[in-house]
C-alpha positions as CSV (number, residue, x, y, z in Angstrom):
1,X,0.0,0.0,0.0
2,X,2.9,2.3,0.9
3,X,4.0,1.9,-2.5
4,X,1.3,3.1,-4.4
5,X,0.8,6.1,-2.3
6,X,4.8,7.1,-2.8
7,X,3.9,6.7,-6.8
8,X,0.4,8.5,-6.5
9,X,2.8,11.4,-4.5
10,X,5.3,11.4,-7.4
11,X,2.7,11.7,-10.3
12,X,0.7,14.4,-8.6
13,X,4.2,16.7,-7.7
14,X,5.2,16.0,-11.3
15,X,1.6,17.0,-12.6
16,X,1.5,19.9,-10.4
17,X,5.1,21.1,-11.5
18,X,4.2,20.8,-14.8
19,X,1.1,22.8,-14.9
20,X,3.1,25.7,-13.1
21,X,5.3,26.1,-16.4
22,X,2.3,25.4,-18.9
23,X,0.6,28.7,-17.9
24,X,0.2,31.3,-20.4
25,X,0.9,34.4,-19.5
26,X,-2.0,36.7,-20.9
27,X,-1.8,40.4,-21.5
28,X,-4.9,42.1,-20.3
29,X,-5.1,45.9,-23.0
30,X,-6.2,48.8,-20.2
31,X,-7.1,52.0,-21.4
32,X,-6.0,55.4,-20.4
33,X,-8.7,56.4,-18.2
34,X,-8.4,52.1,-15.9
35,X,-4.5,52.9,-16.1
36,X,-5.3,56.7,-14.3
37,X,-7.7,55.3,-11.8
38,X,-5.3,52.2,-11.1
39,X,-2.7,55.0,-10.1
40,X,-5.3,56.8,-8.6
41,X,-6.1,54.4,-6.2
42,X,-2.8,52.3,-5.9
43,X,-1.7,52.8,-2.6
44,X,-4.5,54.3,-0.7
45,X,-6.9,52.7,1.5
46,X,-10.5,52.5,1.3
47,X,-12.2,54.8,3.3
48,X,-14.1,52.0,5.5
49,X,-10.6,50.3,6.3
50,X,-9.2,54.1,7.5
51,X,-12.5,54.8,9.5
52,X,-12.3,51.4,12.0
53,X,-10.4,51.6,15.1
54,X,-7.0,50.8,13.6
55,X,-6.9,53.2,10.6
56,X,-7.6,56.2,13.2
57,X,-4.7,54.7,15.4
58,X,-2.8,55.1,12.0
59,X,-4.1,58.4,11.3
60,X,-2.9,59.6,14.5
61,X,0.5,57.9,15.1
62,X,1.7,57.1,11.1
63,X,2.6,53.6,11.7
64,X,3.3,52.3,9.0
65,X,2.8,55.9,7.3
66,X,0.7,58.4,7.4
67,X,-2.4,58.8,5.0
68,X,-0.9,62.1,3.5
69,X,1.9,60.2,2.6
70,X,0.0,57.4,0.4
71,X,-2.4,60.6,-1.2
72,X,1.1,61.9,-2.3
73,X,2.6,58.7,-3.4
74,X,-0.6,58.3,-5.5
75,X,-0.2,61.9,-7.0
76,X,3.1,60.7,-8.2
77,X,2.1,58.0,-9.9
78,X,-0.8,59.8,-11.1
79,X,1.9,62.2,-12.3
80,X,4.2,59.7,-14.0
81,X,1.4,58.3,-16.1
82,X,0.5,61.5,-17.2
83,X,4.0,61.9,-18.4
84,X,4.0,58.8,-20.3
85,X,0.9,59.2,-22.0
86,X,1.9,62.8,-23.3
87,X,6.0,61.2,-24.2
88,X,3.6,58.5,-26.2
89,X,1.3,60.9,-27.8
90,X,3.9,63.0,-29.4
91,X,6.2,60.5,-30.6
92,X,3.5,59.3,-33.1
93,X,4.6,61.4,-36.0
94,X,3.1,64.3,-36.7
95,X,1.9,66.6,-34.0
96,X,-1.7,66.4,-33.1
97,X,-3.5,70.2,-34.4
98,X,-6.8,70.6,-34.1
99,X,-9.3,73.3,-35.4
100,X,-9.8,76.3,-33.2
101,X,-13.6,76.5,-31.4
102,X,-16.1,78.3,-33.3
103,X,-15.8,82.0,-31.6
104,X,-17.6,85.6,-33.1
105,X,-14.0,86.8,-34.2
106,X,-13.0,86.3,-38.1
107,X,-9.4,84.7,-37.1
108,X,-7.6,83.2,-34.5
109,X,-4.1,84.0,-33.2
110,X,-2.5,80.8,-34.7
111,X,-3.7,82.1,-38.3
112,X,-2.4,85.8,-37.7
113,X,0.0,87.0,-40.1
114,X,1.7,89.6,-37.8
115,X,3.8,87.5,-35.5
116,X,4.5,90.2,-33.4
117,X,1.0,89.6,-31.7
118,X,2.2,86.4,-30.3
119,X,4.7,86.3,-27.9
């Protein structure tokens, strides 16, 4: 009986090992806008968490930190992303110009001839 259970052991570590390396790894697209709130919300906790008895300990003492500090680790991450999505959006190619907003003037400064106007 010993025997078959040592085998049945073996099988099911080699099956197990095996299916640890035969995972795919799959890349999951997020937009802009689930990237900003991941940031957003990366290392700051939720607001039921901070209100119990040992999130107002924290809020009082900063062990481990304080909440300030996680609101402005999350504005730097914020920040960073917003970096990286303008670096991506002008290496494209050509710069992005848009048409100027229908106003009750007859030009706009970018179509001004006089360039001492703009400065």
């Amino acid at each position: 009986m010993s025997i078959k259970f040592t085998k049945l052991c073996k099988i099911l570590a080699i099956g197990t090992i095996a299916s640890l390396f035969s995972m795919e790894a799959k890349a999951e697209e997020v937009s802009l806008s689930q990237a900003f709130e991941a940031a957003y919300y990366k290392n700051g906790e939720n607001a039921f968490r901070q209100s119990g008895i040992l999130g107002q300990i924290n809020t009082i003492i900063g062990i481990p930190k304080f909440p300030e500090q996680d609101i402005a680790a999350d504005g730097k991450e914020v920040h960073k992303l917003y970096e990286l999505g303008l670096k991506l959006q002008t290496s494209t190619g050509e710069p992005l110009i848009t048409r100027d907003l229908d106003n009750p003037y007859d030009t706009s400064l970018r179509e001004n001839s006089n360039p001492g106007l703009i400065e």
